[in-house]
Structures are given as structure tokens and as C-alpha cells.
N, C-alpha and C positions, 0 to 999 in steps of 0.2 A: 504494500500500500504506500502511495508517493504523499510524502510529507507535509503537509499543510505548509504554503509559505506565511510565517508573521506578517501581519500590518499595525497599524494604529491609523483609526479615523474619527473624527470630530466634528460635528458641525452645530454652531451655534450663532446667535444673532449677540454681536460684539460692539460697544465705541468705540468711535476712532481713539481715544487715547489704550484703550486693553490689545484694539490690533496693533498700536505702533510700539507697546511693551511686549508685545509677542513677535512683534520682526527684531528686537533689537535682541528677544533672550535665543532669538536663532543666528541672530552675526556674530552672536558671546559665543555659541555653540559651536557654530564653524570655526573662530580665535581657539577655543579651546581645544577642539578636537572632538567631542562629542556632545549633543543633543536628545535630554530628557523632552518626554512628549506623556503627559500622564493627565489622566483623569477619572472620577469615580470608577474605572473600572479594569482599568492597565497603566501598565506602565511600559515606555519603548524608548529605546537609548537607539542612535544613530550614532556611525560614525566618520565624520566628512574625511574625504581622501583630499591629498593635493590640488588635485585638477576634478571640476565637478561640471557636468553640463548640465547646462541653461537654457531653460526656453522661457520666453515673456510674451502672453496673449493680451491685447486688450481689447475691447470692445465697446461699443455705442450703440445704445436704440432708443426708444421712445420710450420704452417702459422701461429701461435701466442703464448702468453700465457694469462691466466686467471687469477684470484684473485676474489675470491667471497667471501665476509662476509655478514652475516647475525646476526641479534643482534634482540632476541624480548622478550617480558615480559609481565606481565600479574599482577595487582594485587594481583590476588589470585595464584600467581606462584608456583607449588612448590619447596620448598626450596631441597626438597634430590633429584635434577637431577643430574646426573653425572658429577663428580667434577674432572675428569682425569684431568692429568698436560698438562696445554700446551706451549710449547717454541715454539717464533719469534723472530729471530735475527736479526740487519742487516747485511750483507755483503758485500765485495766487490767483484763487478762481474770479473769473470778469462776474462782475454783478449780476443778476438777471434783473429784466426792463421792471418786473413785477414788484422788487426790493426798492426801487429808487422810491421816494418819498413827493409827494403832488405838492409844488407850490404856492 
């Protein structure tokens, strides 16, 4: 009988300040070397290699927008995947016509 592969999955309705405490305790986890992921019901350590690939989705529509990252690695990773530049900035969001205030 073939092994169950582990995972850990989560999903919950978060503020912007608990997601930006949760990207930061994953760029400590990458500095460090490994990434606790636990909640009422597991607990799951990661542990980032050297070189890790990257993929960034985003998305736009009427009824929302998206943000997808994905980050995976492999021991035996290889090192010459495509090393294109990529820029994240933050911004500050333009007003909407709705927010401006009537004279």
C-alpha cells in the first residue's frame, strides 16, 4: 500500500494586519531554514532549500481580486530554472470616485 503523502491546509477569513504577520513568520522561516505551519489540528514543519521556485498569479474581476503564490523546492532542485527579474512594490491605492467627499 503506497504511503499517504503529508500536507497541511488552512483556510480562513484573515486582516490585512494577521496576513502580513503570516508572510513575515514565512520570510523568518525561509532566514531560518525551516517553517512551522500548525493549527487546532496538526502541526507541519517545512524545510526551504537554497534555491526555491516561484510562481506569482494575480488576478482582477468584478467580483474580486486574486493573489496566488506559490513557492516549492526540491533537494535535488535544479539550480538553472529561470532566473527572470521580478518586481513587487507596495502602493498606495488611487481613491475611488465614491470616497471623494461632495462640496
Amino acid at each position: 500500500m503506497a504511503k499517504k503523502t503529508p500536507y497541511f491546509e488552512h483556510e480562513s477569513l484573515q486582516d490585512k494586519d494577521a496576513i502580513v504577520s503570516y508572510l513575515k513568520a514565512i520570510t523568518q522561516g525561509f532566514k531560518k531554514g525551516a517553517i512551522k505551519l500548525s493549527d487546532e489540528d496538526e502541526d507541519f514543519v517545512l524545510t526551504p532549500q537554497a534555491f526555491a521556485n516561484l510562481k506569482i498569479k494575480a488576478t482582477q474581476s468584478k467580483k474580486g481580486q486574486t493573489l496566488n503564490i506559490k513557492i516549492n523546492w526540491s533537494s535535488d532542485q535544479d539550480e538553472d530554472a529561470d532566473d527572470a527579474p521580478l518586481f513587487i512594490a507596495p502602493k498606495t491605492p488611487k481613491k475611488s470616485k465614491n470616497n471623494k467627499k461632495s462640496s
